[in-house]
TIVEX-988161 format. One record per residue (C-alpha): residue number from 1; x negated, y negated, z; chain. Coordinates in nm, 4 decimals. Each point is the difference from the previous one (the first is absolute). Example, Ala and Ser with C-alpha at 12.3 -4.5 7.8 and 13.67 -1.06 7.14 Angstrom:
// residues 2
+-----+----------+----------+----------+--------+
: num :        X :        Y :        Z : cadena :
+-----+----------+----------+----------+--------+
:   1 :  -1.2300 :   0.4500 :   0.7800 :      A :
:   2 :  -0.1370 :  -0.3440 :  -0.0660 :      A :
+-----+----------+----------+----------+--------+
// end
This chain:
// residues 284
+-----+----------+----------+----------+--------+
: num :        X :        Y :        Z : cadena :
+-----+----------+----------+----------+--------+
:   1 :  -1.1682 :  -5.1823 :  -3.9128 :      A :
:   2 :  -0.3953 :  -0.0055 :   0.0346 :      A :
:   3 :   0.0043 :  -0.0300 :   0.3696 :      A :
:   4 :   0.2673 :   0.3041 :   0.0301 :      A :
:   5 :  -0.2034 :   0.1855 :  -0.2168 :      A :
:   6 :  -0.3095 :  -0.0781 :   0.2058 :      A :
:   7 :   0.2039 :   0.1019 :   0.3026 :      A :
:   8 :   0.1041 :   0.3376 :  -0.0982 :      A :
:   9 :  -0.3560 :   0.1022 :  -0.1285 :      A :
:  10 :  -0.1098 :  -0.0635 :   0.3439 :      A :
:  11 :   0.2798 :   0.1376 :   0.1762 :      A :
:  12 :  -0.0189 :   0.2838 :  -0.1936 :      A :
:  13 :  -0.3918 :   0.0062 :   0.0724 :      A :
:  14 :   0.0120 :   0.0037 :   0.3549 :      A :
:  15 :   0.2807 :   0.2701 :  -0.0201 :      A :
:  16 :  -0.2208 :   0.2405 :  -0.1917 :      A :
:  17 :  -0.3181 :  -0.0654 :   0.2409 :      A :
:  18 :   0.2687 :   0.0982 :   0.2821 :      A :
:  19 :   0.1196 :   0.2915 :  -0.1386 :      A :
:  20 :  -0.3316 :   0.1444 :  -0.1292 :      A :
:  21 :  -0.0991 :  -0.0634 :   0.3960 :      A :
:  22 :   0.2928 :   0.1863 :   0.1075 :      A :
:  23 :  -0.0316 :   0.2971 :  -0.2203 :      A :
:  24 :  -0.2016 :   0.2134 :   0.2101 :      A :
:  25 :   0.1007 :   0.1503 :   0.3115 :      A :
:  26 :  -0.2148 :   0.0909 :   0.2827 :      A :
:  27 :   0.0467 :   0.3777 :   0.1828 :      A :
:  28 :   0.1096 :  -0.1276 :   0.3148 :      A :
:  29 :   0.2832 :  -0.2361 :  -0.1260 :      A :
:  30 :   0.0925 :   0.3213 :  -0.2612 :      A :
:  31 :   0.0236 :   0.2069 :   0.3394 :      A :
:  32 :   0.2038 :  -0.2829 :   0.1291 :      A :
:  33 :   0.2740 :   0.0124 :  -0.2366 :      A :
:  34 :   0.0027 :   0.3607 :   0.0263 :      A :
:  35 :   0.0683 :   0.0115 :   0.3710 :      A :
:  36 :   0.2629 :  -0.2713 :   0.0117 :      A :
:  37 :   0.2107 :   0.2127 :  -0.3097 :      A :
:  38 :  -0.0123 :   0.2904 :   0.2289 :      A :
:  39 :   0.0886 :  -0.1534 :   0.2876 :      A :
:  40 :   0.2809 :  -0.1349 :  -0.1881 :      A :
:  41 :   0.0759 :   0.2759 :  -0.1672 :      A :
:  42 :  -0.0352 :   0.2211 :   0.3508 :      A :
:  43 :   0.2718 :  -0.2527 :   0.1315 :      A :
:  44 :   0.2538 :   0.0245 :  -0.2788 :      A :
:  45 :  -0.0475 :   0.3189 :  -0.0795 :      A :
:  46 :   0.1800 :   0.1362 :   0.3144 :      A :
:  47 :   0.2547 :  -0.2755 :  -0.0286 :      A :
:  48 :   0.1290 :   0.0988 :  -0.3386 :      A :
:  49 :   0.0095 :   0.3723 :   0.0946 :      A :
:  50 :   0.2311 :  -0.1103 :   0.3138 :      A :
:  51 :   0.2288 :  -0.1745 :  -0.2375 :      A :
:  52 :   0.0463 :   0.2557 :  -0.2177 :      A :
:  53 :   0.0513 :   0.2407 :   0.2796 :      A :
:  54 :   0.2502 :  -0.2314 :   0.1253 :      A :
:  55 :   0.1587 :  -0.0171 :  -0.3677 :      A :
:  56 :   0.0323 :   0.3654 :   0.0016 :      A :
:  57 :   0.1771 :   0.0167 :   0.2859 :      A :
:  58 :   0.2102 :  -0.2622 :  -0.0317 :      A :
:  59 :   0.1067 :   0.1710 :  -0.3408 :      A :
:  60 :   0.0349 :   0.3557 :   0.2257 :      A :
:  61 :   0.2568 :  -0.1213 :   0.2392 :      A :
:  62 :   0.1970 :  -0.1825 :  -0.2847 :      A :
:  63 :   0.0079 :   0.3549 :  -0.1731 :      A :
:  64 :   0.1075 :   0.1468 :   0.2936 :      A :
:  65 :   0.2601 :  -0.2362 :   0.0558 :      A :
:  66 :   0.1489 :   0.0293 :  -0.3093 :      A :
:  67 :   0.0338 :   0.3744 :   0.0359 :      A :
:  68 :   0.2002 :  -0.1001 :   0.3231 :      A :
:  69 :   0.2121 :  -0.1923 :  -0.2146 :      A :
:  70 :   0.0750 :   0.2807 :  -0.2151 :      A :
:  71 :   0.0594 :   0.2356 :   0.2937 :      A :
:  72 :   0.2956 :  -0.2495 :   0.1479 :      A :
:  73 :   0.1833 :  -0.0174 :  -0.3513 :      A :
:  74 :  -0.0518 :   0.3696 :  -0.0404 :      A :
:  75 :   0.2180 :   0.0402 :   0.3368 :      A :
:  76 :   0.1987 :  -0.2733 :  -0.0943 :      A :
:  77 :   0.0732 :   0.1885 :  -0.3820 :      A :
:  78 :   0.0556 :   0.3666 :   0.2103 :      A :
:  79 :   0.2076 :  -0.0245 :   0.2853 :      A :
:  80 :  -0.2646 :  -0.0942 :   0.2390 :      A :
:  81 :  -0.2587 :   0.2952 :  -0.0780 :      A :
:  82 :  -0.3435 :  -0.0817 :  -0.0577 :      A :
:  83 :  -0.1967 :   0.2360 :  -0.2893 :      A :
:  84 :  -0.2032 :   0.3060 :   0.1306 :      A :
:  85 :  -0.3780 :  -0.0018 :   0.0583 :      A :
:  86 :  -0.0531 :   0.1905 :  -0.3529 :      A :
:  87 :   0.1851 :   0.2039 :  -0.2154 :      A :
:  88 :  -0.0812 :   0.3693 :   0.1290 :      A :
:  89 :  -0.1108 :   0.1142 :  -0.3262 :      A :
:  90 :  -0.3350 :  -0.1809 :   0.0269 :      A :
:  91 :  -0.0299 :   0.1883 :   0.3120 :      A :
:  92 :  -0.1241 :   0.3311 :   0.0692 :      A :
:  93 :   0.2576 :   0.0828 :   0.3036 :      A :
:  94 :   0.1460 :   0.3055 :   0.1013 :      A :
:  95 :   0.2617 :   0.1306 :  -0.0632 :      A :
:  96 :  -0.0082 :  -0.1234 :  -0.3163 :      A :
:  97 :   0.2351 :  -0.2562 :  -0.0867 :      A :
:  98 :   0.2395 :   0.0594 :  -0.3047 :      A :
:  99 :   0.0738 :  -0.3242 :  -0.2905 :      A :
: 100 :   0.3324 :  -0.0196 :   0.0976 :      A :
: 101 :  -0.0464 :  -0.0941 :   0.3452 :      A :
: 102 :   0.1023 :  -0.3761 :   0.0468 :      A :
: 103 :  -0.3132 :  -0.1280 :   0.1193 :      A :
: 104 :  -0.2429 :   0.1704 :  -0.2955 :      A :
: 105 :  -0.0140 :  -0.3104 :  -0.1967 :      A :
: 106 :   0.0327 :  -0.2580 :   0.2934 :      A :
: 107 :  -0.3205 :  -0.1214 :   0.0793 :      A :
: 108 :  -0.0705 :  -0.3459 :   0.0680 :      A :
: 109 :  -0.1954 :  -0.0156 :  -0.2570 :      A :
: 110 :   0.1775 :   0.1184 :  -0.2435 :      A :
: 111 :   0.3531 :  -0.2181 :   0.1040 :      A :
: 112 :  -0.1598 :  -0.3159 :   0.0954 :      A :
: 113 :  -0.1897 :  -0.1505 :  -0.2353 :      A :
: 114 :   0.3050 :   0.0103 :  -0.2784 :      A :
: 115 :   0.1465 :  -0.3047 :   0.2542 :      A :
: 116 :  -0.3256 :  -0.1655 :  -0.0236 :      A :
: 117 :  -0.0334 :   0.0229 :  -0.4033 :      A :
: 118 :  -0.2335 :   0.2571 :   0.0178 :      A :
: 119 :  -0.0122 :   0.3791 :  -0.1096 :      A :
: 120 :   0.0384 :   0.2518 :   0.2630 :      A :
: 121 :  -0.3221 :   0.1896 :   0.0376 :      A :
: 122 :   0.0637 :   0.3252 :  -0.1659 :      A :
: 123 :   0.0887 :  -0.1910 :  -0.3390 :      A :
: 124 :  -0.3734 :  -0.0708 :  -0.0129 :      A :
: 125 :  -0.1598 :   0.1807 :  -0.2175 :      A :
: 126 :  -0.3743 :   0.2407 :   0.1428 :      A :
: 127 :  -0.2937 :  -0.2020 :   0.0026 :      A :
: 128 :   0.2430 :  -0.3076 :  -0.0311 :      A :
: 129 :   0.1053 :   0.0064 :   0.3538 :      A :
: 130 :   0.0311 :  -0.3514 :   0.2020 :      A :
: 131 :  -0.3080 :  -0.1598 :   0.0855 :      A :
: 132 :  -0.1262 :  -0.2618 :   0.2554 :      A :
: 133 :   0.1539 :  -0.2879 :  -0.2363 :      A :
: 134 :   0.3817 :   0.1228 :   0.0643 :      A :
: 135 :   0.2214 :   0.0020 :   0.2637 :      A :
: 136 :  -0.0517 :   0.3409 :   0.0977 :      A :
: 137 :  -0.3274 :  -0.0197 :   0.1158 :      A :
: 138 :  -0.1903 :  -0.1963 :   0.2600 :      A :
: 139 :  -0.2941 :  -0.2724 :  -0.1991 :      A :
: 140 :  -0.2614 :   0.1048 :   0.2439 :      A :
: 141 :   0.0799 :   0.4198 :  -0.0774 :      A :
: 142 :  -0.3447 :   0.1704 :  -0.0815 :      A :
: 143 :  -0.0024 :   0.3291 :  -0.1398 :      A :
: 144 :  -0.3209 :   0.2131 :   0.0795 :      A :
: 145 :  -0.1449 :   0.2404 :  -0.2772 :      A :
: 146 :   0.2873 :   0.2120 :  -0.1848 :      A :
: 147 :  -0.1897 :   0.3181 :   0.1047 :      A :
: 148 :   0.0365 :  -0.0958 :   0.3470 :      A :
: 149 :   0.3645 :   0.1068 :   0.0122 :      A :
: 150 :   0.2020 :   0.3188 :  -0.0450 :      A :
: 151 :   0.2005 :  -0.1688 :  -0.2355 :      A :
: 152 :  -0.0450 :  -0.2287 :  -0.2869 :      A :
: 153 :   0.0813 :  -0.3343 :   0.1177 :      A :
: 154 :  -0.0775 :  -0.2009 :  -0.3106 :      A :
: 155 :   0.1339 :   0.2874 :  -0.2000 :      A :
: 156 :   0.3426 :   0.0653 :   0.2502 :      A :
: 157 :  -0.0049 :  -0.3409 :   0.1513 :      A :
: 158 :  -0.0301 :  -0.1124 :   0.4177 :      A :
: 159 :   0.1644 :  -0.1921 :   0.2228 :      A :
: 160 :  -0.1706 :  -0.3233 :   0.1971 :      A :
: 161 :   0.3056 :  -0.0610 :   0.1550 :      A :
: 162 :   0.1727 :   0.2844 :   0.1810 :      A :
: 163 :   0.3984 :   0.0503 :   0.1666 :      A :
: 164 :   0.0323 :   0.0845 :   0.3607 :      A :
: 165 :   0.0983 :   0.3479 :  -0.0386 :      A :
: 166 :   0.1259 :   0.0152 :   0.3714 :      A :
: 167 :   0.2896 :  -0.1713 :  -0.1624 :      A :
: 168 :   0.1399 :   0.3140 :  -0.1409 :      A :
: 169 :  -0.1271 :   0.2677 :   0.2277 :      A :
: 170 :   0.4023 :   0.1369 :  -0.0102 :      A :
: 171 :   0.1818 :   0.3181 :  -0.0857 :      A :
: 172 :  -0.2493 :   0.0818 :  -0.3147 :      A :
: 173 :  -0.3469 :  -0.0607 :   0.1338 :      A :
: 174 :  -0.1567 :   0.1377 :   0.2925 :      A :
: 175 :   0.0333 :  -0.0018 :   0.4092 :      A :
: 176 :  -0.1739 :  -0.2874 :   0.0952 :      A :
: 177 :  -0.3814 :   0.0024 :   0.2029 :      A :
: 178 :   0.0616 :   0.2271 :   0.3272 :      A :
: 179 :   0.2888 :   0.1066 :  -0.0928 :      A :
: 180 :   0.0442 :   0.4138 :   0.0526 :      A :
: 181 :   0.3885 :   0.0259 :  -0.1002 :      A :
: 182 :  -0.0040 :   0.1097 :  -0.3524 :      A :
: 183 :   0.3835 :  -0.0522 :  -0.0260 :      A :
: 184 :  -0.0543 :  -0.3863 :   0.1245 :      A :
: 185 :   0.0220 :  -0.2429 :  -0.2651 :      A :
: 186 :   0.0283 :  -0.3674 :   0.0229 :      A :
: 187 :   0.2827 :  -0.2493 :  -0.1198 :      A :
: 188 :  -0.0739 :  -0.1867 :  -0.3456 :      A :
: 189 :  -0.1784 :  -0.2696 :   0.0362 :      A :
: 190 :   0.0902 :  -0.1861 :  -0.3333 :      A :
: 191 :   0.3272 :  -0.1396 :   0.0828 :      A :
: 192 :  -0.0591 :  -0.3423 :   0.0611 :      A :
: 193 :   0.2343 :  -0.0766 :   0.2642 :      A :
: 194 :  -0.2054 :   0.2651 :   0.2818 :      A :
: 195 :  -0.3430 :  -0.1965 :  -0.0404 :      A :
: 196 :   0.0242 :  -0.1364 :   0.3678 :      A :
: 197 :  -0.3065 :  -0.1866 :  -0.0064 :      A :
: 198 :  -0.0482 :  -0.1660 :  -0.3773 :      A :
: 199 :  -0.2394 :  -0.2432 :   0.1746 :      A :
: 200 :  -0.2558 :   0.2746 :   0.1079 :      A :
: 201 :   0.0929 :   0.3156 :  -0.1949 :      A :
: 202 :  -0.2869 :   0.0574 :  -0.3046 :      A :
: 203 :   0.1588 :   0.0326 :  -0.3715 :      A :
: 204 :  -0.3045 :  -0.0703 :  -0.1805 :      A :
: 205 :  -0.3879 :  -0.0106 :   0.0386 :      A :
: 206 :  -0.3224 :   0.0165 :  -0.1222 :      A :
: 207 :  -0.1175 :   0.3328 :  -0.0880 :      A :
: 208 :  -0.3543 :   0.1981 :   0.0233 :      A :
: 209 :  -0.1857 :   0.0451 :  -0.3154 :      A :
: 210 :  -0.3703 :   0.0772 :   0.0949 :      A :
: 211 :   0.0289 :   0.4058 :   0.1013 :      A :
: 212 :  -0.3143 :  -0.0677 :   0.1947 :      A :
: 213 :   0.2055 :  -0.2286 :   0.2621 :      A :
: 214 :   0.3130 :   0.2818 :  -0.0215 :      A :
: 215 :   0.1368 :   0.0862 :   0.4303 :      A :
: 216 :  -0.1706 :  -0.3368 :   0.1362 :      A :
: 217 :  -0.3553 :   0.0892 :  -0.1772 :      A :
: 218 :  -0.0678 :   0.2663 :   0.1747 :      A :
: 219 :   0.1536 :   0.2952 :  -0.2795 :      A :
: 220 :  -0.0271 :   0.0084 :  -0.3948 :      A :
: 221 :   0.2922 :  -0.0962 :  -0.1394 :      A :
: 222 :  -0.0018 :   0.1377 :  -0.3787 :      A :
: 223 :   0.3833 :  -0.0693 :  -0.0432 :      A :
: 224 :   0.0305 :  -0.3781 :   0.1211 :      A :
: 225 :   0.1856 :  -0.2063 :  -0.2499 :      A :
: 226 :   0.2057 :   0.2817 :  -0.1512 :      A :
: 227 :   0.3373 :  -0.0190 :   0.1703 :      A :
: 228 :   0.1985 :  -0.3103 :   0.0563 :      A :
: 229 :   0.1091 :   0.0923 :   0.3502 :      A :
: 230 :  -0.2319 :   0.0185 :   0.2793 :      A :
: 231 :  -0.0892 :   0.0120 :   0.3635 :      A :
: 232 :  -0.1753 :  -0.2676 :   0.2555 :      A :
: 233 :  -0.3888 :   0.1600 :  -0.0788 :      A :
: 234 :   0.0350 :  -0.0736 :  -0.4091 :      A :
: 235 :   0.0521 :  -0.3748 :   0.1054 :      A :
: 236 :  -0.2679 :  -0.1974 :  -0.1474 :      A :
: 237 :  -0.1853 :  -0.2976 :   0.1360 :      A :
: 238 :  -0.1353 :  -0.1593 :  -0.3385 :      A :
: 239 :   0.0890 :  -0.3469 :   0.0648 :      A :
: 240 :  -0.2594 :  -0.2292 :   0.1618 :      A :
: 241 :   0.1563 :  -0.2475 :   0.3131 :      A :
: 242 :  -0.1982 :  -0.3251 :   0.0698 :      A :
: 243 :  -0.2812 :   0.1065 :   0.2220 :      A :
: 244 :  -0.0733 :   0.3389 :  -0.1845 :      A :
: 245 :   0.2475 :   0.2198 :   0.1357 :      A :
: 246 :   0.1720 :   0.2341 :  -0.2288 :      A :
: 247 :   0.3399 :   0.1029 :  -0.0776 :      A :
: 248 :   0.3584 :   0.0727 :  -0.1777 :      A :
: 249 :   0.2540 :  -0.1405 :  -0.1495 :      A :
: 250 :   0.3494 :   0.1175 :   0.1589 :      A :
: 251 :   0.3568 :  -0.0379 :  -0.1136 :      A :
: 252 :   0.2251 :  -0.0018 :   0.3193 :      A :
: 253 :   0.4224 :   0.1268 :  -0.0481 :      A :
: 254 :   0.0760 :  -0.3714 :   0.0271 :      A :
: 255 :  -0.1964 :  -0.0266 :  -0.2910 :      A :
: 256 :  -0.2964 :  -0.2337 :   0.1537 :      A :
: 257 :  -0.3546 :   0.0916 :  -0.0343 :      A :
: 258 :  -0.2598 :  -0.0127 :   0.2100 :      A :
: 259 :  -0.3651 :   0.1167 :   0.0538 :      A :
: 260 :  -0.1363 :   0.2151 :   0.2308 :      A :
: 261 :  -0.3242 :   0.1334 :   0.0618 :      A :
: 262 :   0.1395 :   0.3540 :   0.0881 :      A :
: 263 :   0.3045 :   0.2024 :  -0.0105 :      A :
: 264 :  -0.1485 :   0.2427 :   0.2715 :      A :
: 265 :   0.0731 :  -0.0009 :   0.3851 :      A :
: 266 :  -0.2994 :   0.1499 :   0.2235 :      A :
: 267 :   0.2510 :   0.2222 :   0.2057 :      A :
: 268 :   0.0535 :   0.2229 :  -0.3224 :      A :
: 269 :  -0.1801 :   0.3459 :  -0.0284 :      A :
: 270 :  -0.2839 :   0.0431 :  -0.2756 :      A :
: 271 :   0.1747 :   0.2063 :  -0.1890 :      A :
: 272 :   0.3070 :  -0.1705 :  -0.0111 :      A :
: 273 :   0.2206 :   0.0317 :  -0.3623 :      A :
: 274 :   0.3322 :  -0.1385 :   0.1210 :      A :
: 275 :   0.0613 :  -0.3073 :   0.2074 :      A :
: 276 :   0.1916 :   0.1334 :   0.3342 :      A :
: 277 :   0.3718 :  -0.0359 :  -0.0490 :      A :
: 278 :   0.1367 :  -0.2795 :   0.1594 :      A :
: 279 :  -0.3084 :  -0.2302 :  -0.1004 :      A :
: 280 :   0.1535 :  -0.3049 :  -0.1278 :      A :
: 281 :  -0.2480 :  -0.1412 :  -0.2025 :      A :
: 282 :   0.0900 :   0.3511 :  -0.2531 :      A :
: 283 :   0.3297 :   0.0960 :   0.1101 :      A :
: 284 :   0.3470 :  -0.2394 :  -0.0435 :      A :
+-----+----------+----------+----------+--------+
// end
């Protein structure tokens, strides 16, 4: 026991004289230690926020192809019709559309999300409306300042994700782009069985929110978000690709999704509203 004790006096002495030499730091090896955590953190930093980006959109397409889920049982449940872009009393179209039309309460989002176990959209109460943690919304979606809008979007509610509204351009909407014949209208789009192309025709995709990026960036866009049908120049590139490049989420008729980094074909006009009938990427 004596020579133990001995032992672990002078273990325990040579211990402290080591530590009280090891208290003190010099500048150079504090500086040291600094530069090697920010290197580190410099490195990981940007590694995380890739993975998370990736999360996102991982989470985005599995939204989206849920909702494509929902749009084949729909048909399936109504004799091959798909629901309309919105319910026309959210809209402000003319002529006005009266409530007993058959379409005023058959917006996707409305008759969907009942066949996912979710309320349709207008049973959420103001101020209450879906956010970025339910399926109705793209993770990534970013509003800008309320006061940027000319409506109330956390008030009202928005839309991340937006309907192809080519896809009922028929007897009650408008001519298409170009067109001068006000009595020409097209065929409805909605019955399942005339999508042509399901493999390249757009259903779904990811919708503007920042009105300072509204028309390609080059026009102020106070009213992005507010409808959940849309054209090719409120698609949103939000999601970022390996190698920087940004882009959208997009659910296809066959109900894949893919990303792109645009939606928008270089032999279009500026001022383009309306994809050109016949385009097959918006038209069955």
């Amino acid at each position: 026991m004596a020579i133990r004790y001995k032992f672990e006096r002078v273990f325990l002495s040579c211990g402290a004289i080591r530590l009280g030499r090891s208290m003190a730091f010099t500048i150079i090896e504090v500086l040291v230690v600094i530069t090697i955590i920010s290197l580190l953190l410099g490195l990981i930093v940007p590694v995380l926020g890739r993975a998370r980006a990736i999360a996102q959109q991982t989470v985005c397409q599995s939204r989206l192809r849920q909702w494509g889920l929902a749009f084949k049982l729909y048909a399936t449940q109504n004799d091959g019709f798909y629901p309309h872009i919105d319910g026309r009393d959210r809209t402000s179209s003319n002529p006005v559309t009266e409530a007993d039309v058959a379409d005023y309460y058959f917006g996707w989002v409305d008759v969907l999300p009942p066949l996912m176990g979710e309320k349709p959209w207008r049973e959420h109460p103001y101020w209450e409306r879906p956010g970025t943690d339910t399926i109705f919304q793209c993770p990534t979606a970013k509003l800008a300042s309320d006061k940027s809008y000319k409506y109330r979007p956390l008030r009202t509610g928005y839309f991340s994700y937006a309907m192809n509204s080519c896809l009922e351009l028929d007897e009650n909407c408008w001519a298409p782009y170009g067109c001068e014949d006000t009595s020409w209208h097209m065929p409805s789009f909605l019955r399942s069985t005339s999508v042509r192309h399901p493999t390249r025709v757009i259903f779904l995709f990811d919708q503007l929110l920042d009105p300072r990026k509204g028309y390609g960036g080059e026009t102020y866009n106070a009213t992005v978000g507010k409808y959940c049908g849309s054209y090719p120049k409120s698609f949103s590139a939000r999601h970022c690709w390996p190698g920087g490049l940004l882009g959208g989420s997009i659910l296809y008729g066959d109900w894949h999704v893919e990303w792109k980094a645009s939606v928008w074909k270089g032999e279009w006009p500026e001022d383009l509203e309306v994809p050109p009938p016949g385009d097959l990427d918006w038209y069955p």
